[in-house]
Each structure stands twice: as structure tokens, then as C-alpha cells.
DRENMARZA-157278 format. One record per residue (C-alpha): residue number from 0; x, y, z. Coordinates in nm, 4 decimals. Layout:
<sites>
> NUM, X, Y, Z .
...
</sites>
This chain:
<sites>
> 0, -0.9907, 2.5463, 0.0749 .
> 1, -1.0184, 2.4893, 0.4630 .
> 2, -0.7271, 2.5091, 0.6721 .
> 3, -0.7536, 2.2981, 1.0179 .
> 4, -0.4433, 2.3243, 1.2003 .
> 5, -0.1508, 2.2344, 0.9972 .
> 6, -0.4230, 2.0502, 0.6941 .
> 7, -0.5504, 2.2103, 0.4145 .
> 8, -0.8671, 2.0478, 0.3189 .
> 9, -1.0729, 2.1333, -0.0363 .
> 10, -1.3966, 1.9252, 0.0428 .
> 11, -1.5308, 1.9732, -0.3054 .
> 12, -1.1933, 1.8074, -0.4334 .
> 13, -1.3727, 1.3904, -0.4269 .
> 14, -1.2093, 1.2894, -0.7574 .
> 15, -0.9481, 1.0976, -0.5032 .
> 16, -1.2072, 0.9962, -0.2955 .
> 17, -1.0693, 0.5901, -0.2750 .
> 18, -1.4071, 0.5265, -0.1535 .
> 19, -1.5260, 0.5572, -0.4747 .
> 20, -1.4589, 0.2184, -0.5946 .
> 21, -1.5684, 0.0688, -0.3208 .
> 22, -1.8912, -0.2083, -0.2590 .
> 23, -2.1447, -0.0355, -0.1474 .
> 24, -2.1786, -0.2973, 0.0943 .
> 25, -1.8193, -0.2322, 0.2556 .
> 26, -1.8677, 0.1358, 0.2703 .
> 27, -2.1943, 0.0874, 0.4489 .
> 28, -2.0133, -0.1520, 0.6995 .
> 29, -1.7268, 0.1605, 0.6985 .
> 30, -1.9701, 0.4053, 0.7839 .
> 31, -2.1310, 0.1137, 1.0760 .
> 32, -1.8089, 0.0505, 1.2280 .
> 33, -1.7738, 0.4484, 1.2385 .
> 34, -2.1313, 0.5112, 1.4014 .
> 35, -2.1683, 0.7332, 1.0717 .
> 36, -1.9807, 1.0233, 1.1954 .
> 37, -1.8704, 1.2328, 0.8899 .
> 38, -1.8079, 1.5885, 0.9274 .
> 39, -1.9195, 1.8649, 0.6986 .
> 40, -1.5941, 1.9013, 0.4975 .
> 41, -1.6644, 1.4609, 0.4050 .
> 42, -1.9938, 1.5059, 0.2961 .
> 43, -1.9131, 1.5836, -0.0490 .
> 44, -1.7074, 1.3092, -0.0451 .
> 45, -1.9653, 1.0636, 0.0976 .
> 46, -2.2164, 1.1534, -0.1465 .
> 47, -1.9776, 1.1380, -0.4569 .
> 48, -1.8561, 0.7779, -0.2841 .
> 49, -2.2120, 0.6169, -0.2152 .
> 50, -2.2832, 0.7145, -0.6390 .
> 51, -2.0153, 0.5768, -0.7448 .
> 52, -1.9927, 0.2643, -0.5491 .
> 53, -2.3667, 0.2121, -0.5917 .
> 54, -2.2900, 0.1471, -0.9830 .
> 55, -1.9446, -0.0647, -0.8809 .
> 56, -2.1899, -0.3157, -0.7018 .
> 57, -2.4208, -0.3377, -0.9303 .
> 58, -2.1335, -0.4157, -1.2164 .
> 59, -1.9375, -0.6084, -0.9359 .
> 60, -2.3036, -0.8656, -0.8751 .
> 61, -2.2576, -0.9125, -1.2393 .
> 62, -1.8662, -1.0218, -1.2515 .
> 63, -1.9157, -1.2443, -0.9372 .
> 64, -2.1662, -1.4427, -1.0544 .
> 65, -1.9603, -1.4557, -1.3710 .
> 66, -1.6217, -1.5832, -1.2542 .
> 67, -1.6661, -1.6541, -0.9015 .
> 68, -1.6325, -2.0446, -0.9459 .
> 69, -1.3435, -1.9726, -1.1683 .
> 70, -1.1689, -1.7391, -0.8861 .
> 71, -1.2322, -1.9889, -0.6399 .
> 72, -1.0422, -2.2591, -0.8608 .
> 73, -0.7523, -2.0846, -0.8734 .
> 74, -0.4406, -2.2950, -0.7736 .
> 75, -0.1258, -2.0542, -0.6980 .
> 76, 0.1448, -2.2785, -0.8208 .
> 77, 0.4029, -1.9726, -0.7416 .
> 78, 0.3046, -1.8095, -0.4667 .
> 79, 0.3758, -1.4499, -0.4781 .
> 80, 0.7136, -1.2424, -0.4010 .
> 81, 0.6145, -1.0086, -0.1098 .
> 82, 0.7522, -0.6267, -0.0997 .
> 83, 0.8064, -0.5188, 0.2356 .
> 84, 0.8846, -0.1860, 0.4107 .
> 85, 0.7874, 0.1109, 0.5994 .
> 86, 0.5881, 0.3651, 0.3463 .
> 87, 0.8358, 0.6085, 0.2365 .
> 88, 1.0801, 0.3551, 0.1746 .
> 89, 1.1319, 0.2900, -0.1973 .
> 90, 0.8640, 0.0019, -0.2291 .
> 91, 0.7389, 0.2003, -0.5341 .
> 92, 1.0715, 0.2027, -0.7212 .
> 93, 1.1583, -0.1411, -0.6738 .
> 94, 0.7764, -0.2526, -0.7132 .
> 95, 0.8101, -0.0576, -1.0795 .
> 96, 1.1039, -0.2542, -1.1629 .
> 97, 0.9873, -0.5736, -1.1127 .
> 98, 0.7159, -0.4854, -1.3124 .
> 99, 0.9485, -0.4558, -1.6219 .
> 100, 1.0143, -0.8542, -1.5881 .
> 101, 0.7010, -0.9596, -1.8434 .
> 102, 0.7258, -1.3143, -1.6133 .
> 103, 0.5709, -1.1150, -1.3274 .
> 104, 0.2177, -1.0071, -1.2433 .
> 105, 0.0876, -0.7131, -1.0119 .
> 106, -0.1630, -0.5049, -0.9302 .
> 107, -0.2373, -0.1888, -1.1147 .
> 108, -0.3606, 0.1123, -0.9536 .
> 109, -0.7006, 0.0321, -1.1604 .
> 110, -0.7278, -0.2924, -0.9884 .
> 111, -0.7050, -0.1411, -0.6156 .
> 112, -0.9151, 0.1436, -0.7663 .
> 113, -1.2141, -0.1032, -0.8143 .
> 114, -1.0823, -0.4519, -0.6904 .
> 115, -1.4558, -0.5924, -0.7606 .
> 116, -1.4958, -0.5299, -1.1256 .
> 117, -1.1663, -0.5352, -1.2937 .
> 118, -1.2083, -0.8795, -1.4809 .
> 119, -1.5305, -0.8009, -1.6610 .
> 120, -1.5071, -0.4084, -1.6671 .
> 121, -1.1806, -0.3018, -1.7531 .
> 122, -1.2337, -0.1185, -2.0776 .
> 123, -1.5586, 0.0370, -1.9770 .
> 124, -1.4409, 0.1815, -1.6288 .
> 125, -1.0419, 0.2368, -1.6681 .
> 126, -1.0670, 0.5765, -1.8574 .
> 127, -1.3093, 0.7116, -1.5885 .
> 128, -1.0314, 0.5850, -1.3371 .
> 129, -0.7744, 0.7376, -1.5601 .
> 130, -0.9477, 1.0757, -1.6007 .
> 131, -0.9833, 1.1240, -1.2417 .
> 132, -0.6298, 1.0522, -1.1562 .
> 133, -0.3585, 1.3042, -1.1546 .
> 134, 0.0239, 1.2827, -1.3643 .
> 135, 0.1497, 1.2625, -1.0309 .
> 136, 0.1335, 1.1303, -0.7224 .
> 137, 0.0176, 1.3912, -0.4224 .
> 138, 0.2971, 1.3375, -0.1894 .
> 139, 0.5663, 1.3075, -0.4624 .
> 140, 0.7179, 1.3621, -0.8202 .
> 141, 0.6253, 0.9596, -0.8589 .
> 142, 0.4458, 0.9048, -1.1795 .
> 143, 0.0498, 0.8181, -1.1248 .
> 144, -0.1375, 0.5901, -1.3973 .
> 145, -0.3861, 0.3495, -1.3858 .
> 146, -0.1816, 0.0788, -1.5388 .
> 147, 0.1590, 0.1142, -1.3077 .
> 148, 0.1706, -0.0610, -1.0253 .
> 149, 0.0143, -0.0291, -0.6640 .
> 150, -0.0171, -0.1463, -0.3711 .
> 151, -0.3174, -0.4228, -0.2858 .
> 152, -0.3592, -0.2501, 0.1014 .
> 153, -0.6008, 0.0106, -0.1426 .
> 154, -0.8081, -0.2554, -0.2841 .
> 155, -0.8506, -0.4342, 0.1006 .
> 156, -1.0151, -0.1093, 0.1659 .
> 157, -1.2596, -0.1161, -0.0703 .
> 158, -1.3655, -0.4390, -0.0596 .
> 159, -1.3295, -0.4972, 0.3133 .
> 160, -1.2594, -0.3066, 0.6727 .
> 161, -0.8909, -0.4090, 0.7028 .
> 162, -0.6996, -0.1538, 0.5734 .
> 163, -0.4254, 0.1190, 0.6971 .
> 164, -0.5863, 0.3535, 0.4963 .
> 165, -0.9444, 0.3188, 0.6096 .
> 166, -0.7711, 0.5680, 0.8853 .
> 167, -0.6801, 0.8242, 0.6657 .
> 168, -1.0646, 0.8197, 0.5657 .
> 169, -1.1621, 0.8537, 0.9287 .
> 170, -0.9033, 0.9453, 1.1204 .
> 171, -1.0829, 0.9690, 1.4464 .
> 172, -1.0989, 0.6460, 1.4537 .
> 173, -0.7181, 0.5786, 1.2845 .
> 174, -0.6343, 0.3591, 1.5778 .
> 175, -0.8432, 0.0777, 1.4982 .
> 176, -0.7191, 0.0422, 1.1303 .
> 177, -0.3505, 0.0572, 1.2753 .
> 178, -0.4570, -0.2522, 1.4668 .
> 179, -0.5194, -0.4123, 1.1194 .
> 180, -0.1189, -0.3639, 1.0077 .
> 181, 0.0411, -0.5942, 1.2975 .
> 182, -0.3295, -0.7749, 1.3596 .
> 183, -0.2193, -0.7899, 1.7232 .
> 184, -0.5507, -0.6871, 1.8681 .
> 185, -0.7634, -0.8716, 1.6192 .
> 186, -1.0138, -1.1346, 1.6963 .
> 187, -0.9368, -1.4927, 1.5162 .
> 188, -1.2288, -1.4165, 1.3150 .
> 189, -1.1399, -1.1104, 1.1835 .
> 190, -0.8221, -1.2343, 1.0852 .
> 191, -0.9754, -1.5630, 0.9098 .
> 192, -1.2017, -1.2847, 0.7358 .
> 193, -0.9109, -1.0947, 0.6456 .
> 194, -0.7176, -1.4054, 0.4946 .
> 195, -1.0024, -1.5293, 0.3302 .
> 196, -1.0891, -1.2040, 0.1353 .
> 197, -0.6697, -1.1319, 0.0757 .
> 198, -0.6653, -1.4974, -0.0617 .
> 199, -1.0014, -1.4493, -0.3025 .
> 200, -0.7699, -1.0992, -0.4496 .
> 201, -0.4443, -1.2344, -0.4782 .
> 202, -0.6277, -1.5189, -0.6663 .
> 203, -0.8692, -1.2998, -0.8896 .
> 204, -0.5012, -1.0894, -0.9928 .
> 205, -0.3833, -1.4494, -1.0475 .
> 206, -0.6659, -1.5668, -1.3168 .
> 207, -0.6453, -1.2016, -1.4553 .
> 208, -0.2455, -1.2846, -1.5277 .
> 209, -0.2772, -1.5972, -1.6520 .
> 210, -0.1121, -1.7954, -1.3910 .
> 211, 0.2198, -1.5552, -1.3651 .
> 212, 0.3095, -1.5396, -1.0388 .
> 213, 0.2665, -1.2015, -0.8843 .
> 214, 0.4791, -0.9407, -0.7398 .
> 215, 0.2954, -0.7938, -0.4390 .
> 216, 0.4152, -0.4632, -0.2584 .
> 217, 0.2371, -0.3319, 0.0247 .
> 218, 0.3923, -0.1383, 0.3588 .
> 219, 0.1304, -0.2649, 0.5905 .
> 220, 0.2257, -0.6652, 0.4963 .
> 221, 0.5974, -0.5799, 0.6454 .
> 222, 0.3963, -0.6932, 1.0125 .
> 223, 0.1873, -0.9532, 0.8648 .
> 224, 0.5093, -1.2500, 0.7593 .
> 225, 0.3257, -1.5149, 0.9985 .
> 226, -0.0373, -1.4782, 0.7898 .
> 227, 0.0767, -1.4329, 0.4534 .
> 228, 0.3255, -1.7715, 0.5404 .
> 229, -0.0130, -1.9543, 0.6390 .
> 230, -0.1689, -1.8549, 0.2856 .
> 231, 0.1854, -1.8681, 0.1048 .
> 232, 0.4453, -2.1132, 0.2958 .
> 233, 0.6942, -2.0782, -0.0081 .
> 234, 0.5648, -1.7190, -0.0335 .
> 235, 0.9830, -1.5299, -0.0860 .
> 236, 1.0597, -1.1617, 0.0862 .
> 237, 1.2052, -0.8649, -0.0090 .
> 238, 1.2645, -0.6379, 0.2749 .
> 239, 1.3938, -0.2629, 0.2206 .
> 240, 1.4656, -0.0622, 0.4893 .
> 241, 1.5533, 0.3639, 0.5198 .
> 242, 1.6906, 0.6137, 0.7022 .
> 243, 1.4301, 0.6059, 0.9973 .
> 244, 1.5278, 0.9833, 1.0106 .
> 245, 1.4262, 1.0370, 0.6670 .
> 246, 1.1312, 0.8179, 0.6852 .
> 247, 0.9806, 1.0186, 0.9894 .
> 248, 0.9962, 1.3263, 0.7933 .
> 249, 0.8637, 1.1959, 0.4783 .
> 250, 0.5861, 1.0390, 0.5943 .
> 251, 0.4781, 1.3612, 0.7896 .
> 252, 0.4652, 1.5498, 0.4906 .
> 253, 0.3015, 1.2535, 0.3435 .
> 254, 0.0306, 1.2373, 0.5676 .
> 255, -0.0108, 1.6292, 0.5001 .
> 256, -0.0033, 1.5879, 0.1543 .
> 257, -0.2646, 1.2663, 0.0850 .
> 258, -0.4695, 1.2011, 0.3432 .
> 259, -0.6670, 1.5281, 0.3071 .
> 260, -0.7852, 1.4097, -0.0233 .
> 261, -0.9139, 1.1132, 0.1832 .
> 262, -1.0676, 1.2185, 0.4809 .
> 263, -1.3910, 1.2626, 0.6100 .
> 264, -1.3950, 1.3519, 0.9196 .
> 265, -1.2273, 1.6447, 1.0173 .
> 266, -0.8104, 1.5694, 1.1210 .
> 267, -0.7540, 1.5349, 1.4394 .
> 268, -0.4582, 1.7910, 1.5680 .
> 269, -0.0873, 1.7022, 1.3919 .
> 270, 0.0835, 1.5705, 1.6865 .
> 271, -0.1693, 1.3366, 1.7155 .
> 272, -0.1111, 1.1939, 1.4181 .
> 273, 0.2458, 1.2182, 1.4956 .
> 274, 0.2208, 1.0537, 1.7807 .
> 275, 0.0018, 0.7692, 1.6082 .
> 276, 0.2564, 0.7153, 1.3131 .
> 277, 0.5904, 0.6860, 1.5076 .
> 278, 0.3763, 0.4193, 1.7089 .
> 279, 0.2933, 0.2109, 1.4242 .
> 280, 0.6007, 0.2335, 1.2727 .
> 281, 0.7727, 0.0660, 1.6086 .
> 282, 0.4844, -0.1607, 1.5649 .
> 283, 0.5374, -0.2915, 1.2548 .
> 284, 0.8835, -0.3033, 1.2965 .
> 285, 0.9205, -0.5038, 1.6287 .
> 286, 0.6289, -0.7879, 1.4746 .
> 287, 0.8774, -0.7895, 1.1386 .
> 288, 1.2073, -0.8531, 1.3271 .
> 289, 0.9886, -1.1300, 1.5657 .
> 290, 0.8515, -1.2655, 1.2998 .
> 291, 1.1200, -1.3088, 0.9939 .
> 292, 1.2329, -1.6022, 1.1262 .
> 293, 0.9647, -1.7685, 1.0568 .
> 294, 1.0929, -1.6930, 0.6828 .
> 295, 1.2345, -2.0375, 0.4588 .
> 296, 1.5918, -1.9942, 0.4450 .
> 297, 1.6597, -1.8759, 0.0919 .
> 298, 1.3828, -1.6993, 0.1162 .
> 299, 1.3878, -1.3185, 0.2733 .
> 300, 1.6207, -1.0666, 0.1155 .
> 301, 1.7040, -0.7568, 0.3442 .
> 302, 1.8779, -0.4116, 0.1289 .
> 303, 1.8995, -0.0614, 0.2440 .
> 304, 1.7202, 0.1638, 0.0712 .
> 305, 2.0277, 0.4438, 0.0145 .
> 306, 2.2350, 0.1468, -0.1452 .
> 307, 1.9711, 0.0988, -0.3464 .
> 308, 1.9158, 0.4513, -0.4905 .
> 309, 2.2799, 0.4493, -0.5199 .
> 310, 2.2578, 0.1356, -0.7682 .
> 311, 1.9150, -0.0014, -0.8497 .
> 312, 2.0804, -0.2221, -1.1166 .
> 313, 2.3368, -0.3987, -0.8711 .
> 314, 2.0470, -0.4322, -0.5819 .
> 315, 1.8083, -0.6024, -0.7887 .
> 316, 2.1041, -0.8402, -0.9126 .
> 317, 2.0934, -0.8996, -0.5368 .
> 318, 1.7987, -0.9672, -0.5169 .
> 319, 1.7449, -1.2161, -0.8070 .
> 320, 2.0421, -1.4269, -0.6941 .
> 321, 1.9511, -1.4531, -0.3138 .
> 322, 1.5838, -1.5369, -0.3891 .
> 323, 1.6975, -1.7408, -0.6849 .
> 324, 1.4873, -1.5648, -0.9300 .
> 325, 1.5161, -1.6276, -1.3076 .
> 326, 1.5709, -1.3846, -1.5557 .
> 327, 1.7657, -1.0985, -1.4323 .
> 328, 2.0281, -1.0953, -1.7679 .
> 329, 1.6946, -1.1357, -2.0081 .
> 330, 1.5688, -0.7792, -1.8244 .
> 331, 1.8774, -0.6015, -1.7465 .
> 332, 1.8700, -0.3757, -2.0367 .
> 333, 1.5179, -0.2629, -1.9711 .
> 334, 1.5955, -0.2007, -1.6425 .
> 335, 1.8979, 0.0094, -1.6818 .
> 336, 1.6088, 0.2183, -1.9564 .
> 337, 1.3856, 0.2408, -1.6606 .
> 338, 1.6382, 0.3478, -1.3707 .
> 339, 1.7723, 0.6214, -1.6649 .
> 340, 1.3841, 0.7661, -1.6690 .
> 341, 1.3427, 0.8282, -1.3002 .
> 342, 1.7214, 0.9852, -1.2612 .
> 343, 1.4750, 1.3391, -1.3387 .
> 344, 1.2751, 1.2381, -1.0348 .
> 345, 1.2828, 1.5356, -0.7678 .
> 346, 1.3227, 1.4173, -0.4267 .
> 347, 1.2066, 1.6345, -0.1282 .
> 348, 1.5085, 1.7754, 0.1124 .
> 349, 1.4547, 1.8645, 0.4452 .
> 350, 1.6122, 2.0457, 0.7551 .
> 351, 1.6661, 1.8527, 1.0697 .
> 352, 1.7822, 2.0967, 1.3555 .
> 353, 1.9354, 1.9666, 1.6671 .
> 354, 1.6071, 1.9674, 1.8628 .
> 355, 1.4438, 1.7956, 1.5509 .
> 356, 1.7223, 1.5166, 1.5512 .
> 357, 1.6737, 1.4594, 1.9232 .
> 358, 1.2898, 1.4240, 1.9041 .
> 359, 1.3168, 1.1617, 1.6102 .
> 360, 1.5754, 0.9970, 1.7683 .
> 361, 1.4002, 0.9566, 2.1240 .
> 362, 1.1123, 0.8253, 1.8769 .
> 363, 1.2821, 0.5818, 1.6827 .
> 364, 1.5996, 0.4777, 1.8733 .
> 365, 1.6018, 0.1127, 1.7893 .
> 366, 1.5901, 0.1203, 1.4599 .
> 367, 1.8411, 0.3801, 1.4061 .
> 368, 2.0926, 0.1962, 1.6225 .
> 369, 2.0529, -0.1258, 1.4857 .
> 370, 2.0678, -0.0223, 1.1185 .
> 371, 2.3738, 0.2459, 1.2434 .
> 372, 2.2216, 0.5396, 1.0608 .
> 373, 2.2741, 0.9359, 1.1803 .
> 374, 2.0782, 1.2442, 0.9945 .
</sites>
């Protein structure tokens, strides 16, 4: 174990390497657009990543020639039901509960694992996946398995350069892959790029399902409403918001917690990354309050995140009638099973001090007045 300021690092730890299941073609472009600059505690890492992605491509040349025309057919009759919210903010519990309604599709962790071989290779490579996965998630007491559901910002990183958590791999460069949650500095082909690879995933999940129409939850899409309307113009949005208090904290520890599986380059110093997260989060949250207009009427549903820990059941009866969404009655029982299984869950606690309160609150002032919340 290496401890660099406030991060401790195990370099020989690469079973969570997420560049693993990558194209080798994408983590060559990764390691381009980073001038190759890995540091000694990554190159275990690299190595394990360039094996391992070296046999996805060669599987993945294989299950593109195979169903490429059949991907590219796709027709998304229901375009998908977008998940929205800053990380730390329940998207994971509600994302689970959707996933009890059999009408719904998503993606598993599997399928962000190794997003270019899923159709063709699912029974050969998912127990490798599975074996290399812990019970639990890193940052929390959430359950990990390759079959629950996860968010698709995992599988944009391994089959393409805009992702959030391309940062966490090289975080001396983390400001560029922040630019790829709002897309405000992007070049209109980079963003035709990015819309044209999202589209060619959301519609290989979409042949995998059958046609369902999928459930998508992912933190980084809470900035992107105006490009996912051009793909989806019917697309519907659920928005859950938290405590920004409570969300600063969290996703510090979060950051402590998961992205030094990840890295590799060495971390810059915490208050960098400090720094860097309370900007994005203002970031994403000024393009999601400019842009949510832009929404259908009908078709955006906003809940808080504490009423909906309070009751999960009553929120997603919200959230079935406002987005007109079939089926709640047929499920309820299953979900009230699933909302009893997680009432073991432990949830971190956490100190706030005056001086703590202040700092956050000079931070993130606009969010906490406008949603009215105190520690």
C-alpha cells in the first residue's frame, strides 16, 4: 500500500482496473490523448489493462461483424426513461427499483464492464467479470454484481474518450473529462462522435432486451437534457436531488474510496480534487436548471432524495403517475420486498463543524438556497 497525501493506493490491486474491458483501440487513443504519462504505481494496471483488452477486441471484431447490421437497424419505439442526479444522490436505489418492473431494460454492470462483447460473449466472459468483482461496492454497503444495474457513463469509457471517469483514471488530466459532463467546451465533432457512439449502445442494450424500453441512470447525463432530447425527443426524466451538504461530503469520501482503484497516474493533492468536484457539480447543475425546459411537459419528474429514503414506495408512485408509466400496482409488492432488503443497508454519518458548514456552504450556495436545505 502507498499512501500519497490523503490516498491510499495498492498498485498491484488491477482486478478493478475499468480499463480492462476496454478496446484496445480506445485505450490506445486514452493513453494518446494523455501523451502516455502513467506513473509507476499505474503500471501494473496498464499492463493488466492492455491483456485484457487485447482479447476484448479480438472477441469484440468477432461480435461486430456479427450483429453490427442488426444494431444499426434498431428502431427505439420507446425511447428510454433517463435517471438524473448528482453522484451520491440515490440514482442507484431508484435505478434498482425500476429494475424490478420485468417491462424495463438496463444496463448491467457486465455490460459497462465490456460494452463491446456482451451480445455474443456473455456466458464465456461474465464469471471472469463476476470473479473479479467484490460483494460490495468500494465507497458503500451497496450490493456489487454483475447482473444489477449500472450506470452506461462506465461503458462510454471503454469504448470511447467521453467519460467522467476517464478522470479518475488520469487525474492529471481530470479537467478535460469534466468538460465531457456539461459538453460546454466540446467541438461539434466531438459531440456528433459522442452521440453517435451513445446512440450505437443504447441501441445494442435495446436488441439485447428485446425491444423493452430501457431505464438509463447515469450522473453525468443530469447536464446533457439538450443531446439526449436530439437522440430521444420523447426521451421522459427523472430528476433526484440531495442535501448538497451531504452530497459534498459523500462524494469526498467517494473519490477517496474508488478512484484509487482506478488511477494511474499518481493523485494530484486533495484540495485539488476538491476544488475540481464542487466545480463540476455547479456545472452540471446550472446546464440542468438551463436546460430542463427544454423537457415535454409531462415529461421531467423532480423528488428529493430524503423524501425518498423516507418512502421509496410512495415516490415511485410519484413517479409512475407524473410520467404516466404503466404498471406500478402489477410491481408494488415486489417493490415493497426490495425496499424491506436494503432497510440493513449502513449509511455513512459524518461531522460537519461550523467551519466545515461555512466552507460547503460558500461552495454550494445556490443550490442549498433554492432547494432550502441546512446541515
Amino acid at each position: 500500500m502507498i499512501k500519497i497525501d490523503n490516498f491510499e493506493i495498492d498498485p498491484l490491486y488491477i482486478e478493478m482496473e475499468p480499463l480492462a474491458g476496454s478496446t484496445l483501440s480506445n485505450l490506445l487513443r486514452l493513453l494518446a490523448q494523455n501523451h502516455f504519462r502513467i506513473d509507476l504505481i499505474g503500471i501494473p494496471r496498464l499492463l493488466y489493462a492492455m491483456v485484457m483488452s487485447t482479447i476484448v477486441s479480438t472477441l469484440g471484431i468477432y461480435e461486430k461483424i456479427k450483429y453490427r447490421k442488426q444494431i444499426e437497424d434498431i428502431v427505439i419505439e420507446k425511447p428510454p426513461i433517463f435517471i438524473l442526479g448528482h453522484w451520491r444522490s440515490g440514482t442507484t436505489y431508484l435505478h434498482n427499483l425500476f429494475s424490478i418492473d420485468k417491462q424495463f431494460g438496463y444496463p448491467t454492470t457486465f455490460q459497462t464492464v465490456v460494452p463491446a462483447i456482451f451480445l455474443r460473449f456473455e456466458k464465456l466472459i461474465k464469471p471472469l467479470v463476476d470473479s473479479s468483482l467484490p460483494d460490495k461496492r468500494p465507497q458503500d454497503d451497496v450490493d456489487l454484481h454483475v447482473d444489477l444495474p449500472q450506470e452506461e457513463e462506465y461503458a462510454l469509457g471503454n469504448i470511447s474518450p467521453y467519460s467522467f471517469y476517464n478522470g479518475w483514471l488520469f487525474p492529471k488530466n481530470m479537467e478535460l473529462y469534466n468538460n465531457y459532463v456539461d459538453m460546454r467546451n466540446m467541438s461539434k465533432e466531438d459531440i456528433q462522435e459522442f452521440k453517435r457512439i451513445y446512440m450505437y449502445y443504447v441501441k445494442k442494450l435495446t436488441l439485447y432486451y428485446r425491444g423493452k424500453q430501457l431505464v438509463l441512470k447515469n450522473p453525468s447525463n443530469t447536464s446533457r437534457i439538450k443531446i439526449l432530447l436530439e437522440m430521444f425527443p420523447t426521451a421522459k426524466f427523472i430528476h433526484i436531488y440531495r442535501n448538497p451538504y451531504h452530497v459534498f461530503l459523500s462524494m469526498m469520501r467517494n473519490i477517496e474510496k474508488e478512484m484509487t482503484l482506478y488511477c494511474l497516474q499518481k493523485p494530484e493533492k486533495e484540495e485539488i480534487f476538491e476544488k475540481s468536484m464542487v466545480n463540476l457539480y455547479n456545472r452540471m447543475h446550472a446546464k440542468y436548471f438551463e436546460e430542463r425546459k427544454l423537457i415535454p411537459p409531462g415529461n421531467l419528474v423532480e423528488i428529493r432524495y430524503e423524501d425518498f429514503i423516507a418512502n421509496p414506495l410512495r415516490e415511485m408512485k410519484k413517479i409512475y403517475n407524473q410520467l404516466d408509466i404503466p404498471g406500478f400496482e402489477e410491481n408494488k409488492h415486489r417493490f415493497e420486498e426490495y425496499i424491506k432488503s436494503q432497510s440493513k443497508v449502513k449509511v455513512s454519518k459524518y461531522k460537519i463543524d461550523e467551519d466545515l458548514k461555512q466552507k460547503i456552504y460558500g461552495y454550494l450556495k445556490y443550490t442549498i438556497d433554492l432547494w432550502g436545505y441546512d446541515v
